[in-house]
VEXZATOR-766108 format. One record per residue (C-alpha): x, y, z; residue in three letters. Coordinates in steps of 0.02 Angstrom, whole numbers, plus 50000, padded with zeros to 5 digits. Each point is the difference from the previous one (the first is absolute). Layout:
! residues N
XYZala
...
//
This chain:
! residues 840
493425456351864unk
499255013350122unk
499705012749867unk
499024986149885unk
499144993450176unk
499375020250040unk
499595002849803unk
498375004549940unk
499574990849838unk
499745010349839unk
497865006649981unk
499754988749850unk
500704981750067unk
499165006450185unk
498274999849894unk
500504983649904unk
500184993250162unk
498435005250123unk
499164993549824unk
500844982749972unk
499794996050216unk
498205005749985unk
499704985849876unk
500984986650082unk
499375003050179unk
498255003350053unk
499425013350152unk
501024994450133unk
501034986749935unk
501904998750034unk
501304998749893unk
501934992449991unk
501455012949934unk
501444988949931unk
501675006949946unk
500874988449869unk
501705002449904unk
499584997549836unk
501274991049879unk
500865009149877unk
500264994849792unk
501384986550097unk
498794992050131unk
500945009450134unk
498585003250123unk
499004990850124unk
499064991549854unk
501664992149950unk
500654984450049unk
501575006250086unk
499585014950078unk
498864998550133unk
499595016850073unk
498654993150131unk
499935007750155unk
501035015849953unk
498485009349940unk
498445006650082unk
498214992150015unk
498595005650111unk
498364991350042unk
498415004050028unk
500135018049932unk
498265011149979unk
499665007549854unk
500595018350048unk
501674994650038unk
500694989649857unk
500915014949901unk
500975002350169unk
500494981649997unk
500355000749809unk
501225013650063unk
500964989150145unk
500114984149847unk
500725011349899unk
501405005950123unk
500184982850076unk
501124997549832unk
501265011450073unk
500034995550166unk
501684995450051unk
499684982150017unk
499745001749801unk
501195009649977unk
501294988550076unk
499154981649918unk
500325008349845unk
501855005650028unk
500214983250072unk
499374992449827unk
500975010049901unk
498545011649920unk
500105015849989unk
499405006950199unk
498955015649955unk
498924992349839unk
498544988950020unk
498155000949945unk
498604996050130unk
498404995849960unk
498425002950107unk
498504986250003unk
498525004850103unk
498784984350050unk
498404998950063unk
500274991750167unk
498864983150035unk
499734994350198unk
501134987150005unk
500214987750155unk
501434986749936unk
501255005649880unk
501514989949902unk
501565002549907unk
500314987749858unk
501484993849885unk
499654988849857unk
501624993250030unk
500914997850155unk
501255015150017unk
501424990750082unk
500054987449880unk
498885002549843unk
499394982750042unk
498155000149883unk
499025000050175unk
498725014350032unk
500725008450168unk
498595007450120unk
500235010850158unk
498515006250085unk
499335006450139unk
498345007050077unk
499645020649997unk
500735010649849unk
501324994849887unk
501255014750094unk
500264986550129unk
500694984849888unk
501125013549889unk
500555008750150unk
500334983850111unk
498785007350119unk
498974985950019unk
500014982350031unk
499834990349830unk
499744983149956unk
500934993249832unk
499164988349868unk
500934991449852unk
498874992449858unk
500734991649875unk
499535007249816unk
499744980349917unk
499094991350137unk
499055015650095unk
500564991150175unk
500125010050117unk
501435000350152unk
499725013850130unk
501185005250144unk
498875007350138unk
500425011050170unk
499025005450150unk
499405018049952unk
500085012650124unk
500115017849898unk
499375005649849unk
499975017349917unk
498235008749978unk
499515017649938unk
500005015250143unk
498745009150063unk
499415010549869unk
500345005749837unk
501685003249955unk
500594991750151unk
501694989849994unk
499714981450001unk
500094992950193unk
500474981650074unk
498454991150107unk
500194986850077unk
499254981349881unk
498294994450059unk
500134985350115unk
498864989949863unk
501385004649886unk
501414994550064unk
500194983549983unk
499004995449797unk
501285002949863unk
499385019649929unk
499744992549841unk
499094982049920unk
500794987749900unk
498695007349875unk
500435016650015unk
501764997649984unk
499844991849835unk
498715013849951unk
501585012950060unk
501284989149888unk
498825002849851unk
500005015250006unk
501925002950018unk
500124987549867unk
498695008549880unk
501095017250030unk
501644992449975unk
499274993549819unk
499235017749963unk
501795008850046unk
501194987249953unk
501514995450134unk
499584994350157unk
498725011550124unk
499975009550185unk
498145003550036unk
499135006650141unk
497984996950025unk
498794998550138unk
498524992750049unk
498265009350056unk
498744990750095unk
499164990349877unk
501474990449947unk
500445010249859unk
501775003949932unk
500755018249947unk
501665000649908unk
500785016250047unk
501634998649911unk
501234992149913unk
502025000949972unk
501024987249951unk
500954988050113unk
501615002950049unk
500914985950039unk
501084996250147unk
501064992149881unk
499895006349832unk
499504986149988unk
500334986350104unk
501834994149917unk
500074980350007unk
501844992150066unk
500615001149800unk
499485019849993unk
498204995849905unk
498455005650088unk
498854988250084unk
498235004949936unk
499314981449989unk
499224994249855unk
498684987050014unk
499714985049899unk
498624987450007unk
499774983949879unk
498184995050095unk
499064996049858unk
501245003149851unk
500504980850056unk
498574993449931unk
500535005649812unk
501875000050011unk
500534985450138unk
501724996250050unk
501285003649887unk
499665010449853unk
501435002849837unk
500255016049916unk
498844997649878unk
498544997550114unk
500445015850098unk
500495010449855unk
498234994749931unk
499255003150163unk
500575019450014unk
499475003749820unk
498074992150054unk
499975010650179unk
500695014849901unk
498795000249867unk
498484993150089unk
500035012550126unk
500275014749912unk
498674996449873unk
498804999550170unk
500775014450070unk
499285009249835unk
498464990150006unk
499715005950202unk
500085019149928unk
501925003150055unk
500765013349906unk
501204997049876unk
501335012650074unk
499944989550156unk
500364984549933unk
501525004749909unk
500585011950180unk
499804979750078unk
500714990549870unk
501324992750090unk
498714992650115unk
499284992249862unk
501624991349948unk
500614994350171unk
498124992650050unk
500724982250003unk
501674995350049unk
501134985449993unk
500834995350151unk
501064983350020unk
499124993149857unk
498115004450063unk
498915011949961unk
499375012950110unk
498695016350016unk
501095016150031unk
498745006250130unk
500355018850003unk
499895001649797unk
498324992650022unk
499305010150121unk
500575015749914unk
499234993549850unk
498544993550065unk
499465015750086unk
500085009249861unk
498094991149949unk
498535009850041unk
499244992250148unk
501174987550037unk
499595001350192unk
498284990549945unk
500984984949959unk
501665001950086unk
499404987450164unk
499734986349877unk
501655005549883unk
501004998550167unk
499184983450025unk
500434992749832unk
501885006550028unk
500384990650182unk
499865016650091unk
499115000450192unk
498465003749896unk
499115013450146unk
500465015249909unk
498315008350012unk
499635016749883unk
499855014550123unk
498225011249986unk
501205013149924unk
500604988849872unk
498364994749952unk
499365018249983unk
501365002249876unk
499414983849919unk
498395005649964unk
500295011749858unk
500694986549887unk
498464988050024unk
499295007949832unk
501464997449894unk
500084982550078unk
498294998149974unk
500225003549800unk
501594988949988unk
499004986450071unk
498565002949872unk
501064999849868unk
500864981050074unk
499064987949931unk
500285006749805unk
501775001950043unk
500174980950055unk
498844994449844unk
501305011249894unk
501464992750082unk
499524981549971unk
499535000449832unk
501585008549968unk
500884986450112unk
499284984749904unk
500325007349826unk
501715001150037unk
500264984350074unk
499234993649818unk
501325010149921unk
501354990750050unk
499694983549939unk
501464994349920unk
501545006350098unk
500914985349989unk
500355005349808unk
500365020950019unk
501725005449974unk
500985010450150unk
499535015449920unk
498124993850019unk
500184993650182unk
500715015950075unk
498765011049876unk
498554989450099unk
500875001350180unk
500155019949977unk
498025002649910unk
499344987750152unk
500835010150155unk
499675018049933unk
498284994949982unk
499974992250167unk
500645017150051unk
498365008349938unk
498834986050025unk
500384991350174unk
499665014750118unk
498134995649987unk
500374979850090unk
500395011050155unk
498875013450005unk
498634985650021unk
501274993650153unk
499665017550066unk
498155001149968unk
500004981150069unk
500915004450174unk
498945016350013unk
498124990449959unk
500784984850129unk
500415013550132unk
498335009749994unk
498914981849991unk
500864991950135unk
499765015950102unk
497944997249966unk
499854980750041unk
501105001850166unk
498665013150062unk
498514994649908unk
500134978350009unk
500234989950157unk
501244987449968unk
501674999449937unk
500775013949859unk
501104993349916unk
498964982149965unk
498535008049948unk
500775009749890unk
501104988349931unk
498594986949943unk
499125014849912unk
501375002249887unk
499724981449934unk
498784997849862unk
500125010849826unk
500874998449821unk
501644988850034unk
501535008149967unk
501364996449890unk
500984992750152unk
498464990350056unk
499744993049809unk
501774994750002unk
499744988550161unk
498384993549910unk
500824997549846unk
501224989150090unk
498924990750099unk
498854996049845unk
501674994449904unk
500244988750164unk
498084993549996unk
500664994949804unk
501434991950041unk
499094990750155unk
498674994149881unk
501374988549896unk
500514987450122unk
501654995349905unk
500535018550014unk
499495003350166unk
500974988250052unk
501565004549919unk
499815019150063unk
499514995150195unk
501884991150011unk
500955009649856unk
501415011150064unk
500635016449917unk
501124992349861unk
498614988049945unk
498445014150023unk
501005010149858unk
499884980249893unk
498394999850034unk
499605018849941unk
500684995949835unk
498784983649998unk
498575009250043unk
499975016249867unk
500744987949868unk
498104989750021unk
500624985150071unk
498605000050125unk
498705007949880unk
499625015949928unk
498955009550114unk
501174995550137unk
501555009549863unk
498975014149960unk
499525003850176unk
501734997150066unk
500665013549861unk
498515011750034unk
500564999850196unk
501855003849954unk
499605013149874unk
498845011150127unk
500894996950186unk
501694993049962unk
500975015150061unk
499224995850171unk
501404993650113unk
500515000550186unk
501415011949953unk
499185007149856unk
500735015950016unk
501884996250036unk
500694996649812unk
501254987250047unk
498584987050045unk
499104993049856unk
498404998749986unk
498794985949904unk
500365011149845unk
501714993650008unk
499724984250074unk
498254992549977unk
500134985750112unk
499975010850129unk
497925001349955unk
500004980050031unk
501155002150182unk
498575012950045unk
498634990549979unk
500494984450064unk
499485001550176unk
498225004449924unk
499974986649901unk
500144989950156unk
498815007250109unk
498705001149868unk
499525016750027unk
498605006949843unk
499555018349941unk
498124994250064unk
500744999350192unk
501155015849985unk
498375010949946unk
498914991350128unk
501315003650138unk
500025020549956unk
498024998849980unk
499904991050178unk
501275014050073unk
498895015149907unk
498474992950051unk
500494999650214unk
500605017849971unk
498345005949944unk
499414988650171unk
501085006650107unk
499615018249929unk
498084998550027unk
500144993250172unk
501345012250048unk
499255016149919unk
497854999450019unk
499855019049895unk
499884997149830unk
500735017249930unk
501524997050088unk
500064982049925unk
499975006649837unk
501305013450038unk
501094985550031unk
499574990649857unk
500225015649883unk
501835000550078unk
500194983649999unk
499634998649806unk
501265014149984unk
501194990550091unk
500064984049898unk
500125010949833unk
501365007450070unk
500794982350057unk
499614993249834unk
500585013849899unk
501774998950115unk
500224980749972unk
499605003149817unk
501375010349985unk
501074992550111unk
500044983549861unk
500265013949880unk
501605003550097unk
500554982449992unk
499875001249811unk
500825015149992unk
501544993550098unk
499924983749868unk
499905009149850unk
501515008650075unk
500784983450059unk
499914992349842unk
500715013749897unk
501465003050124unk
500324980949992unk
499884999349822unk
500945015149978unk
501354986950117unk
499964987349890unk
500405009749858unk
501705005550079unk
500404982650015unk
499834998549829unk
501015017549953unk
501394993550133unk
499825014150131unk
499104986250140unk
500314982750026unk
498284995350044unk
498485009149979unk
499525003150199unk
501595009350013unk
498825013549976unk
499284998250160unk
501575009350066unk
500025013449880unk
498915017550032unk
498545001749868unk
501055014349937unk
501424989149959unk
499004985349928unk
499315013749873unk
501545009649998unk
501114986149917unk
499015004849840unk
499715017050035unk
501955004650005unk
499585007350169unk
501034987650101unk
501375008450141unk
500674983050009unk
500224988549849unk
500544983850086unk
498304993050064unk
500834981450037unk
500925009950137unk
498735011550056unk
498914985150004unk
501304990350108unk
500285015150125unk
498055001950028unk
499734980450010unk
501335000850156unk
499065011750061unk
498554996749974unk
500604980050106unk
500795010250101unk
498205007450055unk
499274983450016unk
501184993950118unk
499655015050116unk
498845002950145unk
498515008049961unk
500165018650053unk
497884996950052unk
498445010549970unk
500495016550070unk
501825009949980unk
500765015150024unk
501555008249908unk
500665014250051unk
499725016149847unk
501765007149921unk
500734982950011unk
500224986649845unk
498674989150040unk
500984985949996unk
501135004550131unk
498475005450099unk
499134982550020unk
499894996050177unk
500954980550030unk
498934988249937unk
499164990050142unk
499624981649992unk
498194994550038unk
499694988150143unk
499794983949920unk
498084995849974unk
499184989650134unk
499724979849941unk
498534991950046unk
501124989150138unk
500585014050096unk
498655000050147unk
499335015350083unk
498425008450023unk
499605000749827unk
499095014749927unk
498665010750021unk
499685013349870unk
498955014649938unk
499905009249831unk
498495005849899unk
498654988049959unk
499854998049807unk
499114983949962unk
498834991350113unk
499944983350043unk
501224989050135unk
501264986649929unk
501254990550101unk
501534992049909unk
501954999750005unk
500845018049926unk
500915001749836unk
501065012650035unk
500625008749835unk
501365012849981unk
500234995449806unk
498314999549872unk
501044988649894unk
499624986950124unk
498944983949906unk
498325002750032unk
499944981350049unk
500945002650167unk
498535013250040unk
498524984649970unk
498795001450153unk
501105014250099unk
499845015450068unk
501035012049917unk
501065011850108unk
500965012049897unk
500695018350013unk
498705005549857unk
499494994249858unk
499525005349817unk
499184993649854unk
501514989449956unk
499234988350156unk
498424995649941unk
500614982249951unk
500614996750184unk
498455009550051unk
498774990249905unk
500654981950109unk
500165006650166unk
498884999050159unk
500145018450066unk
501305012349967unk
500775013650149unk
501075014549936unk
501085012050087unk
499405015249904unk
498555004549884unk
498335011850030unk
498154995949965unk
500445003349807unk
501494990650007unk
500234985349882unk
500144987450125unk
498275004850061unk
499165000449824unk
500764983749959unk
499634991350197unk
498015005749955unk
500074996449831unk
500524981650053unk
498984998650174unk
501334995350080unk
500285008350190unk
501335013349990unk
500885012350114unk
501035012849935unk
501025013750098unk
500714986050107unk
501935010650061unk
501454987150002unk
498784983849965unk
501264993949875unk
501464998550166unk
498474995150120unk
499324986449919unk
501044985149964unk
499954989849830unk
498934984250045unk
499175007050155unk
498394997350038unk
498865017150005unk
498055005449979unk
499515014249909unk
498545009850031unk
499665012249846unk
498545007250095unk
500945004550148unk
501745004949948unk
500664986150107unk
501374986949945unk
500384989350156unk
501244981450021unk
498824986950010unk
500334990150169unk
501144983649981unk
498494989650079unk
498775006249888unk
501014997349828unk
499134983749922unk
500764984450057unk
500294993949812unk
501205015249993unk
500984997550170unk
500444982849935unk
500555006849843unk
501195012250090unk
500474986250108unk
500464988049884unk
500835016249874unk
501105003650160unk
//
């Protein structure tokens, strides 16, 4: 080590040098000398996993120009130093062979420095791990100075920081070359955590961002100069206290999160295999095909397939988001960070991740490309919805094709979903980015409330297909209203007689018109369900009368197309009001309207697609229950929604020869007990953890019964609420609280709606009700479409309304303010008291 520390270096690399330092630094710049051992062909080194050499080699600061050969020198011998030496007899390598590599740095004037894991080393929980203090970063690695801690959680982006009083910190000495010193903290200092809550997600970014570009989980060192901005200096990977973190049965406790915020609003309770084996097939394909759409590169894809195929997952019969494939996935799309607040929204997270300037400098160089793709949008949707329709006219007849034809029709319709589908979410991501940047403008340029303004521009345009398939209902409810005799057969019919009358109305016994339009409504929106996408549920394609249960309540209150159109027009029309009032410069009004326009192309184009989703899923459901009642008839299944418990795979594979398992009446009967089983449980609620290297199964944390829901008797202080203003307008009436979309639109007559979220399988219990408040949803949400669409006041965003607000309470809504509040018990109207009174 002396003899390398005294060397001279050879002419040739001495020149290489002075030359390579001349270009990095400028006159009278510093540099940093770092010694690393580099790993050899079997990750032995300090780049490998387990074999940290940190600390045993040499690095010196602030180092002039003149003098960084010397110090290339003294990293050099530092690999021989008896400290290394020993570590490596210790580890069993061999003690006199290592290879040391030399970085030289430019130095920048840091005042705060940090060191960062992406995961927490004594546990490889997924938390971001921050230590920092103020001065250089020689202080936090060398426990020289006082540091505070921060832990940010990767899903959410909260932040939980553990603070001291700093007295010391580590700063450069005087003059160059000089060893660092310790000073004491400013007294302004010592108190304010060294870092923000800002700046600590900005840090976690950036260890996250590194750990993606090197692959297992990252070290890093940075600091911060004056203005704010970070450095990364280097990177190693973590080493775990605990390699890593064993759990009590010997599997390591890396937690994996799971979230089902607003996957409850397509797959509700208890879903069968079929349903969730349907359900990874659609994530899988979908999101690959936008992946490739996005400009992801094919060798990427197939290095995160896995991801891909463990996007969705089924625990205790319900379906949940995997959280940590999707954010591996998702970050894989070029400028992500424009849309990732409003992603994060949509998904239940905290929703205040906020893209650092760094992360929005890196942004910038895919604006063209995203700029192109977005040109090139409209076609694509044109292209995909002509295909779309033809296809759906393709399979007329499918209650006559053989097996053979079914599962020929199944596998043609899902590869070319797997090609075609991609495009339904790159408008999503084109949507969130265009509702980002345009509520950005009208909070700074218009006085007056965001999100309402906003939201009553997006009224007015072409209907969509889900809009046309309200209006089609209510216009078959205006027909039915207009024949006294059958109006009032349907206004008191229940479910066994609405599928009686059906059958009366398409076979003409109340005219014609009334047959053909009837037919015409089930032909173009009878896949449309509450639980159209969960395949055990039927939907009017199976069971018509369901058409005359759903329009019932309308039926009774009379409502026309004529009123529906005038409400939007009325809602458009105070928008535009409140816009000129709020905003007095014109180009900036017609900024807003440009996005604005965007915006409801974008809306339309997604609820356009979104009915072409409930098609999809009942083509699919009738060929899988056709498919059923086939094995009936071949003796394999005893009735045909035994399929429901079967995978896809199995259905199909029962003609395929592809079966593991021949029995199906036993399979069937295992997953049906199971499948009970799951209903009978607790719900395991929103948000989970499981622990990684652990069946899953076994993982799943007890199951926790929910505090029964408040009733409208049991007293108290009642309510008072906030979420996001969607739809204007105040209404006061007693709450409908729904948990199940199945519910009879009837018991929803003249009630506010309160509901954990909704989708387009509400409408008819939309279309009846007062007001609606939702626990979840965004400004593009479908409760807020639908709540404008109607003019009826709605809140959405309400947390936990659904266990605040008791069934048959009294509340007021306020969709301009946000605010949902229990109506006082002397100012409910008397006629209702009594009723209570007497009901009691």
């Amino acid at each position: 080590a002396d003899r390398l520390r005294s060397a001279t270096l050879p002419a040739g690399l001495a020149a290489e040098l002075d030359e390579a330092v001349a270009a990095l630094a400028g006159p009278g710049d510093l540099l940093a000398v770092r010694a690393c051992v580099v790993a050899d062909a079997d990750g032995v080194g300090e780049d490998g996993a387990t074999d940290a050499f940190a600390g045993l080699t040499e690095s010196f600061l602030y180092v002039p120009a003149a003098d960084v050969a010397r110090r290339v020198a003294a990293c050099w011998a530092s690999g021989f130093s008896p400290e290394s030496v020993l570590y490596r007899a210790r580890r069993g390598l061999a003690p006199a062979a290592t290879r040391v590599a030399v970085g030289v740095q430019r130095m920048v004037p840091g005042v705060r420095s940090f060191v960062a894991f992406s995961r927490d080393p004594r546990t490889g929980a997924a938390e971001t791990v921050v230590a920092a203090a103020h001065g250089i970063g020689e202080g936090v690695v060398q426990e020289r100075a006082d540091v505070d801690h921060f832990f940010v959680a990767p899903d959410t982006g909260a932040v939980r920081a553990e603070t001291v009083v700093k007295t010391t910190m580590v700063c450069p000495g005087d003059g160059p070359g000089a060893d660092p010193v310790v000073r004491p903290v400013p007294a302004e200092l010592a108190t304010g955590p060294v870092l923000t809550d800002d700046e600590a997600r900005q840090v976690a970014a950036l260890a996250a961002e590194v750990e993606r570009f090197f692959g297992p989980p990252q070290d890093i060192e940075g600091t911060l100069t004056t203005d704010g901005t970070i450095h990364l200096v280097q990177a190693r990977p973590v080493v775990f206290a605990t390699p890593p973190a064993p759990t009590e049965d010997g599997a390591t406790g890396t937690p994996v999160p799971w979230s089902n915020h607003n996957i409850t609003e397509s797959y509700p309770g208890i879903s069968g295999a079929l349903t969730y084996s349907q359900a990874r097939v659609f994530y899988r394909l979908i999101f690959r095909d936008v992946y490739r759409r996005m400009g992801v590169p094919e060798h990427r894809l197939r290095a995160r397939e896995h991801h891909l195929n463990r996007m969705v997952g089924l625990l205790r019969g319900r379906v949940y988001y995997r959280l940590d494939a999707w954010f591996e996935l998702h970050h894989q799309i070029p400028g992500f960070v424009l849309v990732r607040p409003w992603w994060e929204k949509s998904m239940g997270m905290a929703g205040d991740y906020r893209p650092s300037r760094a992360e929005l400098l890196r942004a910038l160089p895919t604006l063209p490309g995203l700029a192109w793709r977005l040109g090139r949008l409209p076609g694509s949707v044109r292209r995909f919805l002509r295909w779309w329709d033809a296809l759906v006219d393709d399979a007329a007849g499918i209650d006559d094709w053989t097996p053979e034809e079914l599962i020929a029709c199944y596998r043609r319709l899902w590869s070319e979903v797997g090609h075609r589908w991609g495009v339904t979410l790159v408008n999503t991501f084109f949507m969130l980015g265009t509702a980002t940047f345009a509520s950005a403008l009208v909070r700074r340029w218009v006085d007056g409330d965001e999100q309402r303004t906003l939201g009553g521009l997006l009224m007015g345009g072409r209907e969509n297909r889900s809009v046309l398939g309200v209006r089609s209902a209510v216009a078959l409810a205006e027909r039915i209203g207009a024949d006294p005799a059958l109006a009032e057969r349907v206004r008191h019919c229940d479910d066994g007689e609405a599928d009686a009358i059906w059958r009366d109305v398409v076979d003409g016994g109340y005219g014609p018109e009334l047959a053909a339009a009837a037919r015409e409504h089930l032909r173009w929106y009878g896949d449309r369900a509450p639980h159209d996408l969960k395949l055990e549920e039927p939907s009017p394609r199976q069971r018509p009368g369901m058409i005359i249960s759903s329009v019932r309540p309308l039926v009774r209150s009379g409502l026309t197309v004529a009123e529906s159109r005038a409400r939007e027009v009325a809602s458009r029309a105070e928008a535009e009001r409140e816009l000129r009032e709020g905003c007095p410069s014109l180009p900036r009004r017609l900024v807003i309207r440009t996005l604005a326009a965007g915006l409801r192309w974008f809306v339309r184009t997604r609820e356009d697609t979104r009915y072409c989703r409930s098609q999809l899923y009942g083509l699919t459901r009738h060929v899988m229950w056709r498919l059923g009642a086939l094995l009936v008839e071949a003796g394999r299944l005893d009735d045909p929604l035994d399929v429901v418990d079967l995978t896809v795979e199995e259905v199909l594979g029962a003609y395929d020869g592809t079966l593991v398992e021949t029995d199906l009446r036993a399979l069937v009967g295992r997953r049906r007990a199971e499948r009970l089983a799951a209903t009978a449980a607790a719900d395991l609620g929103v948000r989970l953890t499981t622990r990684l290297n652990r069946p899953v199964a076994d993982a799943l944390p007890a199951a926790t019964v929910a505090a029964p829901a408040r009733t409208a008797t049991d007293g108290g202080d009642g309510v008072d609420l906030r979420g996001l203003p969607s739809s204007k307008g105040v209404v006061r009436g007693r709450a409908r609280v729904v948990l199940d979309p199945s519910t009879p639109p009837e018991t929803c007559r003249d009630r506010i709606i309160v509901a954990k979220e909704t989708d387009p399988g509400w409408l008819m219990l939309m279309m009846v009700a007062r007001g609606m408040v939702v626990e979840r949803g965004t400004l593009l949400s479908h409760t807020a479409i639908t709540g404008r669409l109607l003019g009826i006041p709605t809140v959405v965003a309400v947390p936990e309304a659904t266990s605040l607000i008791a069934d048959g309470e009294w509340i007021e809504v306020d969709g301009a303010t946000g605010t949902v509040r229990s109506v006082p018990p002397e100012e409910v109207p008397a006629e209702e008291t009594a009723t209570a009174t007497a009901g009691a």
